[in-house]
Residue frames relative to the residue before (quaternion, step in Angstrom):
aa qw qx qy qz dx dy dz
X 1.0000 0.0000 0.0000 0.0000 0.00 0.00 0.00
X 0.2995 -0.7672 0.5632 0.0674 3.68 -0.67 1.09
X 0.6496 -0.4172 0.4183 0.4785 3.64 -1.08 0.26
X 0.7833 0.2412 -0.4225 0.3870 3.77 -0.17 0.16
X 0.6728 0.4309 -0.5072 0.3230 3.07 0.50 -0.60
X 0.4970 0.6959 -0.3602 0.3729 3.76 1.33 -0.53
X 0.5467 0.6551 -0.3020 0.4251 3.38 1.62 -0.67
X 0.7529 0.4796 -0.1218 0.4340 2.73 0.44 -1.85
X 0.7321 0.3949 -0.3576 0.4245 3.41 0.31 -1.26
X 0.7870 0.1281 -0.2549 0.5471 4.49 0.61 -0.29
X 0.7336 -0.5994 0.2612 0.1854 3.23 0.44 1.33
X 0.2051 0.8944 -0.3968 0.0238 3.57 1.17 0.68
X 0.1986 -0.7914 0.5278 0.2359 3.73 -0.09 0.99
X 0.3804 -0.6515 0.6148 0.2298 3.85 -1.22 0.38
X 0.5569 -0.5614 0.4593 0.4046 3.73 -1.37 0.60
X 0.6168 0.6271 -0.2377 0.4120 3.70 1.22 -0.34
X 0.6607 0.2099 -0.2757 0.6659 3.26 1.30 -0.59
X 0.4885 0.6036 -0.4856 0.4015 3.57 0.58 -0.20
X 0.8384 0.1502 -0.2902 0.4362 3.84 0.45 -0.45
X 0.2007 0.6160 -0.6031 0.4654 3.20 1.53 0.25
X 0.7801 0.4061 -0.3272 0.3457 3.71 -0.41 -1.37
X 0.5785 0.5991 -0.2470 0.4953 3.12 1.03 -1.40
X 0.7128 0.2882 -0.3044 0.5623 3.98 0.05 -0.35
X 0.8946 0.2285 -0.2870 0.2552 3.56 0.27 -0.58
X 0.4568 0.5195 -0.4336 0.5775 3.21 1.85 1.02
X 0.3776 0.6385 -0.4422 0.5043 3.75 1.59 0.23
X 0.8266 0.5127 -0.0578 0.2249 3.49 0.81 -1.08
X 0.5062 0.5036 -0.0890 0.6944 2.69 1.99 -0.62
X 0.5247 0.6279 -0.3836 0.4281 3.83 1.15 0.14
X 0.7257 -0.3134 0.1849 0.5840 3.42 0.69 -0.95
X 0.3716 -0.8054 0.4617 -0.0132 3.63 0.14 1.13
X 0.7155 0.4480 -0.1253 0.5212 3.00 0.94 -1.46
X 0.6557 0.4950 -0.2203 0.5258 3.72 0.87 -0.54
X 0.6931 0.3359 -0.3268 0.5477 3.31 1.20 -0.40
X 0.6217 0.5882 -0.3610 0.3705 3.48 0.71 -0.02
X 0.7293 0.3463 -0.2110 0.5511 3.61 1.61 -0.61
X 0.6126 -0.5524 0.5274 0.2035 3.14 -1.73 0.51
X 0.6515 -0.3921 0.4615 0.4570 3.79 -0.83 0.01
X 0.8962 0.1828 -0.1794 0.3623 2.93 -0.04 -1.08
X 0.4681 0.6395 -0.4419 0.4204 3.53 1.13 1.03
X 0.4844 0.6640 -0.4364 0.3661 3.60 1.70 -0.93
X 0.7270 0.5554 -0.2562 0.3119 3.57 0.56 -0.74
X 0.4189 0.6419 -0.3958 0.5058 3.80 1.66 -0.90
X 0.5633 -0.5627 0.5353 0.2819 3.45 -1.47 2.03
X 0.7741 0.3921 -0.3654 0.3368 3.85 0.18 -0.68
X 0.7597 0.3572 -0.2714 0.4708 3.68 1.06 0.14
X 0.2221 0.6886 -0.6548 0.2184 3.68 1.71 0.05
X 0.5561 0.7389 -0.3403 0.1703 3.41 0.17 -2.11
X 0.7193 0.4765 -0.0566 0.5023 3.06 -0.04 -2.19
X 0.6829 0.5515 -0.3330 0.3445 3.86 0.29 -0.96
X 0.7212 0.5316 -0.1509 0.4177 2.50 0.88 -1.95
X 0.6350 0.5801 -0.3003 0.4124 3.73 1.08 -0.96
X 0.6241 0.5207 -0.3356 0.4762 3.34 0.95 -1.92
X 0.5219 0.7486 -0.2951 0.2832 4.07 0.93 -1.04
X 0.6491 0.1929 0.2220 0.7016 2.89 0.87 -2.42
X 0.3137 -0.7432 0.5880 0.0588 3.53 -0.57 1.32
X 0.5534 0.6655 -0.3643 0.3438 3.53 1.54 -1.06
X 0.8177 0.4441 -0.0894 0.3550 3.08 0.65 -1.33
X 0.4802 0.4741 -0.3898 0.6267 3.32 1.67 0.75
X 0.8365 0.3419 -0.1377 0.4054 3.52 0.12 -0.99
X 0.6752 0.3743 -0.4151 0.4813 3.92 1.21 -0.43
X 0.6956 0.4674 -0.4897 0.2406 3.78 0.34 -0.04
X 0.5560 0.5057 -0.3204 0.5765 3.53 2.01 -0.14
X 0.2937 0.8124 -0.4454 0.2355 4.06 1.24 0.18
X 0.0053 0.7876 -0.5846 -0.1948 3.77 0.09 0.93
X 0.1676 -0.9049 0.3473 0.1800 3.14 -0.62 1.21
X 0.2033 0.5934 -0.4542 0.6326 3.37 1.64 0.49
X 0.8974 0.0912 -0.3614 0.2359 3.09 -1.19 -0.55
X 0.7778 0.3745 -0.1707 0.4750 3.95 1.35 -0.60
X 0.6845 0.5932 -0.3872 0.1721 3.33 1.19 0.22
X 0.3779 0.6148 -0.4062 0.5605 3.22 2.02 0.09
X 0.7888 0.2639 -0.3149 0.4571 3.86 -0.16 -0.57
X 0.4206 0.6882 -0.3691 0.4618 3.59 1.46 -0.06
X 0.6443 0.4936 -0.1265 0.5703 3.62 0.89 -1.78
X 0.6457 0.6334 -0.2518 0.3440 3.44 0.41 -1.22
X 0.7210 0.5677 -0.0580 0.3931 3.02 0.95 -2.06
X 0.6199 0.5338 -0.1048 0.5655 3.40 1.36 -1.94
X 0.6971 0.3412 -0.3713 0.5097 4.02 0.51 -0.65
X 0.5228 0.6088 -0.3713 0.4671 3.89 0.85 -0.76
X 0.6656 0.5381 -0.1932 0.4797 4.10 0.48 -1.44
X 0.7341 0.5689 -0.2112 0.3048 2.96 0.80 -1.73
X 0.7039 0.5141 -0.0495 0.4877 3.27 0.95 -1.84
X 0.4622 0.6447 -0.3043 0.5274 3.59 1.69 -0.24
X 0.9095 0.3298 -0.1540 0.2009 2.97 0.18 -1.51
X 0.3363 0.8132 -0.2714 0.3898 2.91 2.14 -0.76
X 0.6883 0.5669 -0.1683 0.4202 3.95 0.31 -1.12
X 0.8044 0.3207 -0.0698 0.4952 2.82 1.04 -2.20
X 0.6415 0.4893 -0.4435 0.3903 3.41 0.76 -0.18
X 0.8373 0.2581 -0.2773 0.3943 3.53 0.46 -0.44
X 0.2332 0.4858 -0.6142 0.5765 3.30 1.34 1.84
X 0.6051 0.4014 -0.5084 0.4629 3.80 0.27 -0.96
X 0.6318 0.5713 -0.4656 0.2400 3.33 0.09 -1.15
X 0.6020 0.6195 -0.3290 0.3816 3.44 0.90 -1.27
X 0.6669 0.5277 -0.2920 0.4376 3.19 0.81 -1.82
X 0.6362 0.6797 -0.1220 0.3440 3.96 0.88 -1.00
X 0.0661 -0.8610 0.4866 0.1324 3.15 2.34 -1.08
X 0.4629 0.3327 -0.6401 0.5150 3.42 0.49 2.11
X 0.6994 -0.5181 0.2896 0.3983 3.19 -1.55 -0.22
X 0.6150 -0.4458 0.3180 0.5673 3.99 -1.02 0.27
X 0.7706 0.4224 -0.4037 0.2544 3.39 0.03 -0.91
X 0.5303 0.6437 -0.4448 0.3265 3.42 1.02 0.11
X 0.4807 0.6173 -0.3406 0.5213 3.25 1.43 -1.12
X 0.7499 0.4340 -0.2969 0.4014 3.90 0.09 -0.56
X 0.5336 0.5446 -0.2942 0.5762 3.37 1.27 -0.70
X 0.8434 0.2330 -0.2757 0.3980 3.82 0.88 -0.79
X 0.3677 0.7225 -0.3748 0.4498 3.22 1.65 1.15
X 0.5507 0.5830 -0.1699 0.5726 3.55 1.79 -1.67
X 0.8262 0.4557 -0.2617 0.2030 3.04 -0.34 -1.46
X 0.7142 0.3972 -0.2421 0.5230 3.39 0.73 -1.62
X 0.4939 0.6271 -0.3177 0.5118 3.84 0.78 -0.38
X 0.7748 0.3230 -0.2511 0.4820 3.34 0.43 -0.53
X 0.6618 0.5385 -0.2581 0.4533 3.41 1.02 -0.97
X 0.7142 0.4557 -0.2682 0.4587 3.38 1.21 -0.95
X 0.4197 0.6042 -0.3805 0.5604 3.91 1.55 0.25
X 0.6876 0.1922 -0.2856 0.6393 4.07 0.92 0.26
X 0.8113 0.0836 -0.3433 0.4658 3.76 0.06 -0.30
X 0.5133 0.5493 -0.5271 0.3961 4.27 0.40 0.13
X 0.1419 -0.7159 0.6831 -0.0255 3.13 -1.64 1.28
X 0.5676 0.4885 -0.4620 0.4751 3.48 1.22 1.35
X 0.5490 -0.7076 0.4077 0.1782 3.34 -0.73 1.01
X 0.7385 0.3450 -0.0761 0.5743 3.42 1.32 -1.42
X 0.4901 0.6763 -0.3947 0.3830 4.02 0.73 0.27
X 0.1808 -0.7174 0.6717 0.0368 3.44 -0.74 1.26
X 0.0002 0.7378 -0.6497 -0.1833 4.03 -0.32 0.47
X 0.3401 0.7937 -0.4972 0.0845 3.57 -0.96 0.09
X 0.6107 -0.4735 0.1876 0.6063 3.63 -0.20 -0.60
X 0.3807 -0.6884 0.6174 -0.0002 2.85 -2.22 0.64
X 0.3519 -0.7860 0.3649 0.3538 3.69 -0.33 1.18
X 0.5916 0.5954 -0.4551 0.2972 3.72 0.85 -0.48
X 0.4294 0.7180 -0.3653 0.4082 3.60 1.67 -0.83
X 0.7578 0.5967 -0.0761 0.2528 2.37 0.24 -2.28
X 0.6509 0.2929 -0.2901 0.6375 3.64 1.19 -1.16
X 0.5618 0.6433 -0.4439 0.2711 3.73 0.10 -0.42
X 0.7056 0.4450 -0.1176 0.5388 3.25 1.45 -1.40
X 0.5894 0.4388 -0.3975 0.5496 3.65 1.41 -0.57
X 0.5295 0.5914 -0.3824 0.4730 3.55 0.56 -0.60
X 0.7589 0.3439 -0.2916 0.4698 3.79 0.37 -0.88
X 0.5373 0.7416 -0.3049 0.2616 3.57 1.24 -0.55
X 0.6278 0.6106 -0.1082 0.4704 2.39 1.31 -1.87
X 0.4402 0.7825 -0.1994 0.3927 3.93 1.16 -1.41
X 0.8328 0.1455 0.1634 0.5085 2.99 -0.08 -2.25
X 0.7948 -0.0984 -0.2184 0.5577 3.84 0.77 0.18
X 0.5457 -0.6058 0.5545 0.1666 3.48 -0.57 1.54
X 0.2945 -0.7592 0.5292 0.2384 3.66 -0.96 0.62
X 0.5562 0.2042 -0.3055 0.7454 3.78 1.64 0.14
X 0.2176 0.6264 -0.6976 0.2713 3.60 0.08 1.13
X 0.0726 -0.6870 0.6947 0.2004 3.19 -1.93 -0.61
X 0.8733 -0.2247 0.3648 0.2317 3.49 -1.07 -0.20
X 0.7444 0.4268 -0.0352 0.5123 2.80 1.34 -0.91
X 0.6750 0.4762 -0.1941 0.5291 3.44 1.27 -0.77
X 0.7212 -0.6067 0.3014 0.1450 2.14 -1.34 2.12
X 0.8464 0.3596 -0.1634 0.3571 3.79 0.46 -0.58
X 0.2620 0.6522 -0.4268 0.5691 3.27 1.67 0.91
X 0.3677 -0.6109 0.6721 0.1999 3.66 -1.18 0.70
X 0.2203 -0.7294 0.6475 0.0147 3.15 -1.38 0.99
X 0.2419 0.8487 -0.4608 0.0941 3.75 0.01 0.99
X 0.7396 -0.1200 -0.1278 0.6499 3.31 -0.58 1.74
X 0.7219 -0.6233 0.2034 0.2212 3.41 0.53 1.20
X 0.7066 0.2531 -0.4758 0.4585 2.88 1.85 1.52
X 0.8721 -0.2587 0.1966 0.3660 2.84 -1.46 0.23
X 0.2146 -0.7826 0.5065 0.2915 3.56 -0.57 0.64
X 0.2319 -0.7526 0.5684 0.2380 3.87 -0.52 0.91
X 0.6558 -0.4499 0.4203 0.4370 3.87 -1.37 0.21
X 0.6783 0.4899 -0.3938 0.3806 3.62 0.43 -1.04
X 0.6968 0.4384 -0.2936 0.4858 3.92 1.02 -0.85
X 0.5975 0.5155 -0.3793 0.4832 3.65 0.87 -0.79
X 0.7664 0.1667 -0.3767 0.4928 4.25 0.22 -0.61
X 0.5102 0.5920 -0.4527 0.4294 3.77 0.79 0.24
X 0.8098 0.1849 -0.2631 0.4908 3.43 0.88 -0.27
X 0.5815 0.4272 -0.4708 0.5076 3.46 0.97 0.21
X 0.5550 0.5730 -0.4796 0.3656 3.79 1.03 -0.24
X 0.6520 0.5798 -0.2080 0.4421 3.33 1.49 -1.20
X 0.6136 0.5164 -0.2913 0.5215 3.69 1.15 -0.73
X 0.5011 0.5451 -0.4240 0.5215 3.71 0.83 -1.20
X 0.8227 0.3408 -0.2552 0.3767 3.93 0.03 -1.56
X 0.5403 0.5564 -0.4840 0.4053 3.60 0.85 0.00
X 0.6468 0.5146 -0.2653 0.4965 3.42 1.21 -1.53
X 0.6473 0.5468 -0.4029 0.3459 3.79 0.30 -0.31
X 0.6096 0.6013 -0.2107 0.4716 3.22 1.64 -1.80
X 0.7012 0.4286 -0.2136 0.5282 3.30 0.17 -1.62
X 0.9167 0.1137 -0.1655 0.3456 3.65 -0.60 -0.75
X 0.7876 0.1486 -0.4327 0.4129 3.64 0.55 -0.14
X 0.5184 0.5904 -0.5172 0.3394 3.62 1.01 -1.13
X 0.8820 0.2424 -0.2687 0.3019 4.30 0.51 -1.18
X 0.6681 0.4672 -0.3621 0.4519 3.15 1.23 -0.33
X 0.2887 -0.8269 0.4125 0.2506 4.12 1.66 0.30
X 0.0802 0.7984 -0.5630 0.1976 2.92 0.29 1.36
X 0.3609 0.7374 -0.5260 0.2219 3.58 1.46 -0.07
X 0.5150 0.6125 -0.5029 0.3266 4.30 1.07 -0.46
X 0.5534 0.6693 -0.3922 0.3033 3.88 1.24 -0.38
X 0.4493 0.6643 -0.3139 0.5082 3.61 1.56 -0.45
X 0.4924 0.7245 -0.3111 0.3686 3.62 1.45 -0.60
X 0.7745 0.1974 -0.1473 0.5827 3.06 0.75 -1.69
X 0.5780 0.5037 -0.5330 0.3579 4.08 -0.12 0.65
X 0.7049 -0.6322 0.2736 0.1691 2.73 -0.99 2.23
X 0.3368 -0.5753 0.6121 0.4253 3.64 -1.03 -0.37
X 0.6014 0.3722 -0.4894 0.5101 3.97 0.81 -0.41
X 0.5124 0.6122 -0.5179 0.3073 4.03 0.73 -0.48
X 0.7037 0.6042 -0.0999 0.3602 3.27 0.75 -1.73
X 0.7683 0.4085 -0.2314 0.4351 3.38 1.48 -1.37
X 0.4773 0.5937 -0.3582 0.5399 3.82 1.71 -0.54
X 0.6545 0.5749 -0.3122 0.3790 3.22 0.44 -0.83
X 0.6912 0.4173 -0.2889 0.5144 3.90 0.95 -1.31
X 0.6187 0.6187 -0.3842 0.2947 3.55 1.19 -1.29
X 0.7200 0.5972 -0.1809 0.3036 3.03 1.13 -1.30
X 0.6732 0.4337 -0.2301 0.5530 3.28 1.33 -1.36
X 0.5095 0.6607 -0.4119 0.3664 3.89 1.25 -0.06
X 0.6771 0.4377 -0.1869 0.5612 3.43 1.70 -1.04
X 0.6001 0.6948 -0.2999 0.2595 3.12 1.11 -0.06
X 0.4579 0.5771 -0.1002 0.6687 2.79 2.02 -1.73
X 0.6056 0.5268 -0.4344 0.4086 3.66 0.12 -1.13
X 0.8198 0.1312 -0.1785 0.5280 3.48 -0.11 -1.31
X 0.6991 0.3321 -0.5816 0.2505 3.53 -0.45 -0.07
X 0.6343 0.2940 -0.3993 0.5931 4.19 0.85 0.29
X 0.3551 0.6146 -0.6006 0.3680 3.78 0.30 1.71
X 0.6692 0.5870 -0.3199 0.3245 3.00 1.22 -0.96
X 0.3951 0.7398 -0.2347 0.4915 3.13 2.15 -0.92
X 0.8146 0.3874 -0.2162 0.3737 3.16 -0.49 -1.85
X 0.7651 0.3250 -0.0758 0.5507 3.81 0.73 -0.84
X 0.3702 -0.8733 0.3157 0.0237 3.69 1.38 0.82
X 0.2141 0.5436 -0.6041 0.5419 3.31 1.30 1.97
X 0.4537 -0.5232 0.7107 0.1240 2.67 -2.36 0.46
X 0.0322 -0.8718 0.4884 -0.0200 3.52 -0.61 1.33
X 0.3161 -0.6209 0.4205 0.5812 4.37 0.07 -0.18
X 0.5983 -0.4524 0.5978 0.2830 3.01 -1.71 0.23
X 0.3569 0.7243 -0.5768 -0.1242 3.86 -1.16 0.35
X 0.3883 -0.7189 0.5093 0.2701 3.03 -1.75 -0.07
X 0.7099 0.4457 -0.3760 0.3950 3.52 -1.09 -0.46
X 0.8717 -0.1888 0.2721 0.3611 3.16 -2.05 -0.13
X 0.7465 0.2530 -0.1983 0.5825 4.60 -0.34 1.19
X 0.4962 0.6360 -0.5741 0.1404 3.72 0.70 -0.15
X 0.3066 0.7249 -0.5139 0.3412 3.50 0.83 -0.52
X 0.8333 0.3977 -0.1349 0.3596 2.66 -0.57 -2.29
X 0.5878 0.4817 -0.3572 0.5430 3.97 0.54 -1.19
X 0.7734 0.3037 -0.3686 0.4169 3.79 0.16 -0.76
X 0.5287 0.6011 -0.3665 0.4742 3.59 1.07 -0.27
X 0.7809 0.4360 -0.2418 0.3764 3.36 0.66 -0.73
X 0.5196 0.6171 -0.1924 0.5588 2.95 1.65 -0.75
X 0.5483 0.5656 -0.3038 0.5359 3.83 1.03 -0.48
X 0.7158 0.3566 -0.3536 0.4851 3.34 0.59 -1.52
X 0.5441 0.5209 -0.4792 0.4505 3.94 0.33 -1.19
X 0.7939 0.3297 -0.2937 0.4180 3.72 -0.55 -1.01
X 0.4347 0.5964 -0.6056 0.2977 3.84 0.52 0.01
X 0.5953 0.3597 -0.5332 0.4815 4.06 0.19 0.22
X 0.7861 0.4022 -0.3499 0.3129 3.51 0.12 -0.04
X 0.1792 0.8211 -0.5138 0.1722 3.42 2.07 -0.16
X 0.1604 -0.6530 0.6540 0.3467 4.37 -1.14 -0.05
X 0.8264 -0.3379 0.4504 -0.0034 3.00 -1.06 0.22
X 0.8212 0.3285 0.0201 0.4662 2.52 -0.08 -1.79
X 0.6775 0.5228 -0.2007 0.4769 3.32 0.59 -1.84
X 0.6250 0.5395 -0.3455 0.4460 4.19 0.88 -0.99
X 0.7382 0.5317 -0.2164 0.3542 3.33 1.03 -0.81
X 0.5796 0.4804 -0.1250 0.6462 3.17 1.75 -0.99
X 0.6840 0.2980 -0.4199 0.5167 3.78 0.78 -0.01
X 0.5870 0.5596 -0.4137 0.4137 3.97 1.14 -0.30
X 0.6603 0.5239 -0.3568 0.4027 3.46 1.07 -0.93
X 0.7207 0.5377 -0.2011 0.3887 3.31 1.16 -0.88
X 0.5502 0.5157 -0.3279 0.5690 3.45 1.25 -0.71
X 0.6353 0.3993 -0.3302 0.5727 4.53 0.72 -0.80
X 0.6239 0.5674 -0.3789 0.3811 3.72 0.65 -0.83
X 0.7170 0.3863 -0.2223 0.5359 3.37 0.70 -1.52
X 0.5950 0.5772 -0.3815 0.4090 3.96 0.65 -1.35
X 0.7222 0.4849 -0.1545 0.4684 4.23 0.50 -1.60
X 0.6469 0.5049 -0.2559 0.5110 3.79 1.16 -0.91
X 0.7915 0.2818 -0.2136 0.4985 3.92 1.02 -1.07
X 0.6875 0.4799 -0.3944 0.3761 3.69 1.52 -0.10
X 0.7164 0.4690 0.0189 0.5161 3.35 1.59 -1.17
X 0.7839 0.1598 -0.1885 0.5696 4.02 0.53 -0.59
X 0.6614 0.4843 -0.4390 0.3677 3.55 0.56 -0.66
X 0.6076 0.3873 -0.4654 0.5141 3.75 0.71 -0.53
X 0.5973 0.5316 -0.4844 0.3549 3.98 0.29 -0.70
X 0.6025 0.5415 -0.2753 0.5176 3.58 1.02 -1.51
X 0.7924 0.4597 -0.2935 0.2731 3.68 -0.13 -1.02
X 0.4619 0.5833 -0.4288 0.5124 3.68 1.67 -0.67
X 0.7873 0.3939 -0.2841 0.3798 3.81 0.37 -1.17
X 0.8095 0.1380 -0.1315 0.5552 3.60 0.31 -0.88
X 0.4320 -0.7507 0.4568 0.2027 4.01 0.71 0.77
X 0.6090 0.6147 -0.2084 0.4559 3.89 1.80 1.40
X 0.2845 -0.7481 0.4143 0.4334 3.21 0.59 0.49
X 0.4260 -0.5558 0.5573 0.4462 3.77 -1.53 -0.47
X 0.4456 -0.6367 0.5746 0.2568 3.74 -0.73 0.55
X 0.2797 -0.9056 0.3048 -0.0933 3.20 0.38 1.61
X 0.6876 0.3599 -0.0848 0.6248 3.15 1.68 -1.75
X 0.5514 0.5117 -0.4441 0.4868 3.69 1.19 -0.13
X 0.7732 0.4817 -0.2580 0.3219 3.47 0.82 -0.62
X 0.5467 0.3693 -0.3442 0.6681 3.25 1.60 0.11
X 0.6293 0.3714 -0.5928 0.3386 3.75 0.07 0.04
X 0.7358 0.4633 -0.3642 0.3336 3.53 0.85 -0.50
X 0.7101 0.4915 -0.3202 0.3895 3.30 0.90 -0.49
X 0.3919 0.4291 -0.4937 0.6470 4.02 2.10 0.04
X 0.7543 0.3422 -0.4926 0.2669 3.98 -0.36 -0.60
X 0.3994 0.7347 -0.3001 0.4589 3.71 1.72 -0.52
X 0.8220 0.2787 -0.1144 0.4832 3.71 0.59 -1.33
X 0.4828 0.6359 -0.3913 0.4577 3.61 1.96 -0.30
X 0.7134 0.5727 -0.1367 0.3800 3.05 1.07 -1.15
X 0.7660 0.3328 -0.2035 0.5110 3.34 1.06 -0.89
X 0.7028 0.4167 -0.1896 0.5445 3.72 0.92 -0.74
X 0.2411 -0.7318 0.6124 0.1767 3.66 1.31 -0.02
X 0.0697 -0.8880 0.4507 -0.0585 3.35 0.09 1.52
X 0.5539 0.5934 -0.2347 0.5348 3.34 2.07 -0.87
X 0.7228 0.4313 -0.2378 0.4847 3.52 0.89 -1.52
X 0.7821 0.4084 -0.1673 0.4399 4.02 0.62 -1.25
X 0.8069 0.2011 -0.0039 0.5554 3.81 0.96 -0.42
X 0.4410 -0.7446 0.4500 0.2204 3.74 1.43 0.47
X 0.3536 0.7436 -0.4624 0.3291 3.84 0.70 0.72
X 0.3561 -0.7912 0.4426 0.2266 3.32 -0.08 1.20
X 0.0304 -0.7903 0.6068 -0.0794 4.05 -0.56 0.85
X 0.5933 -0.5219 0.4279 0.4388 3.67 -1.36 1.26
X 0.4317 -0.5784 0.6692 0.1767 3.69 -0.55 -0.51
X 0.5653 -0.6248 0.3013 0.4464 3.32 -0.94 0.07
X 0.5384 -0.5872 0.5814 0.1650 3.42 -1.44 1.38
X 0.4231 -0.6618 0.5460 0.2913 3.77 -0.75 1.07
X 0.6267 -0.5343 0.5502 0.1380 3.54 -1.49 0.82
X 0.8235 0.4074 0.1338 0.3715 3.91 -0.11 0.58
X 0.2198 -0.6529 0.6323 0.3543 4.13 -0.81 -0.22
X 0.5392 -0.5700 0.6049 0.1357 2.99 -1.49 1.56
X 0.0630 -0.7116 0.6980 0.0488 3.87 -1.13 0.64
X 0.1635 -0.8385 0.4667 -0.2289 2.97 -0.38 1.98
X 0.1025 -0.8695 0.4152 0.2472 3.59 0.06 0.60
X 0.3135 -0.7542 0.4337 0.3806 4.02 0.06 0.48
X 0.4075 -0.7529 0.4912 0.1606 3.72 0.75 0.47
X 0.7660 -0.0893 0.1003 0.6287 4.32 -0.73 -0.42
X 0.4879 0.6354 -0.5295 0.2789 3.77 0.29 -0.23
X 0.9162 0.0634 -0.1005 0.3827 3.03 1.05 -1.40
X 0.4170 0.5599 -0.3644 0.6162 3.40 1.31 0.87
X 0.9083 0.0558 -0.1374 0.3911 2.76 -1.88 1.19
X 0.8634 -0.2004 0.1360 0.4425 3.57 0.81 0.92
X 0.6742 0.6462 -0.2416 0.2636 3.38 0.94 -1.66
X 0.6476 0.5084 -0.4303 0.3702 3.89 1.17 -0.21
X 0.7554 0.3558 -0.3377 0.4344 3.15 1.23 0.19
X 0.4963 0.6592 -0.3685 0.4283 3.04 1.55 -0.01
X 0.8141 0.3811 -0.2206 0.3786 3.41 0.91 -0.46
X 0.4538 0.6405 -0.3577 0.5059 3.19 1.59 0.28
X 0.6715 0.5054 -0.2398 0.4860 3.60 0.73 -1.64
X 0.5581 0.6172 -0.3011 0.4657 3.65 1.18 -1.34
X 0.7641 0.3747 -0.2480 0.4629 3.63 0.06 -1.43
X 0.6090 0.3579 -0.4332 0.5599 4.41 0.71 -0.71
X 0.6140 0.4565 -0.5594 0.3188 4.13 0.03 -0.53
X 0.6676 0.4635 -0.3019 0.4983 3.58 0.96 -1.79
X 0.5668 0.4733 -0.4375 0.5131 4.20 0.25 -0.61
X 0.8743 0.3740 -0.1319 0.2800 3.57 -0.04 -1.55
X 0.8140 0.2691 -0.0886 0.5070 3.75 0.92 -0.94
């Protein structure tokens, strides 16, 4: 096999056709918006159009054939759903908040993205590189055997900054900074100049990242949390030290799961999917059947296996306290990239 046919046969894309695509899927976004000026969005003959190109909802649900897309619609939505549920309140972990938040950042952006998304086949929700990034800063700015006192805790309007207000306002600052500077001033052409080796170090890296910071998990030790420049290694080392205290149990219950899920998405789901044109909800079937054996064998109380606990009922109403008063939504954003960055 020679260099082309190697192309051809896994589908190699050049940086040339790559922004070919890339410019002529730019176009086909909103046309109309690129064709006017500010001070045209307002003209009675283009409110309409704005307002649509705005809210995608209000173009595309009154033309919604529902016959013909709302079975593979339903289908599609219970499949996503039943996904994310598991995985989100693992990000959460990775995030160093509680699980049920992780589910909350499954709902929300989903929904929101059902009035302003103009992609049929997008799942927004959470993302483990985030997720450690933001646990990583957590960890930074409030120490989990911190106190009050320590020097690297934020102090805003003379309290304590807690984790739930710190990614609530740096989630909220991130979304200003996206709006304001790239979403209006479209800077999205800057993705242009980042390498494909940029792009591929980057995943490798954040792959080893994730990897080891949900070991301590799979193999059911207590490790510290760090941040900055060596955590790896420190969490690596930490792994080896705790290996006399490895459980058991928990290794066994993360091996079964890792062949369960690995044999179900390489081997039965394609067998399953030729016949009834659905996957099997795979990760729904192992969360119930671990909360099934938690429940009956009292895996926490009889064999020391660490388990979610109970998952609040509901949306938590949470007040962000100094975060967002008297300065503090920007104070805690700018605060958390100096400490992360300098």
């Amino acid at each position: 096999m020679n260099k082309a046919d190697f192309e051809e046969k896994y589908g190699h894309i050049t940086r040339s056709s790559k922004n070919k695509e890339q410019k002529k899927l730019n176009s086909k976004l909103d046309p109309f918006l690129q064709n006017l000026t500010p001070s045209e969005y307002f003209k009675k003959e283009n409110v309409k159009k704005v307002f649509i190109n705005l809210l995608p909802i209000f173009g595309w649900l009154p033309s919604y054939k529902w016959r013909q897309y709302l079975q593979c619609d339903l289908i599609t939505g219970l499949t996503v759903g039943i996904m994310v549920v598991p995985q989100g309140m693992a990000y959460a972990t990775l995030a160093k908040v509680p699980p049920v938040y992780g589910l909350y950042s499954c709902f929300f952006p989903a929904f929101f993205y059902m009035f302003f998304g103009t992609s049929p086949h997008v799942s927004i929700g959470t993302f483990a590189v985030a997720s450690m990034m933001v646990g990583n800063l957590r960890s930074q700015l409030i120490p989990e055997n911190g106190n009050n006192n320590n020097t690297n805790a934020l102090i805003i309007e003379g309290e304590p900054l807690t984790p739930l207000v710190l990614i609530s306002a740096l989630t909220f600052g991130v979304g200003i900074f996206q709006v304001m500077l790239m979403a209006i001033f479209r800077l999205s052409f800057i993705t242009n100049y980042i390498s494909d080796s940029l792009i591929s170090g980057f995943t490798t890296g954040a792959a080893v990242h994730v990897l080891t910071s949900q070991l301590d998990k799979l193999i059911g030790v207590k490790v510290k949390s760090y941040g900055g420049p060596g955590l790896v290694l420190f969490m690596w080392k930490d792994l080896v030290n705790s290996a006399s205290n490895i459980n058991i149990f928990t290794v066994c219950i993360s091996i079964f799961g890792l062949i369960f899920l690995s044999i179900g998405r390489d081997w039965i789901n394609p067998i399953f999917r030729k016949r009834f044109k659905i996957p099997l909800p795979l990760e729904l079937f192992l969360v119930i059947a671990a909360i099934i054996l938690s429940a009956t064998v009292g895996l926490k109380k009889n064999y020391g296996v660490r388990i979610v606990e109970n998952v609040p009922q509901g949306v938590l109403v949470k007040t962000m306290g100094g975060a967002y008063g008297g300065g503090g939504t920007t104070q805690v954003p700018i605060t958390a990239l100096n400490k992360r960055y300098v």
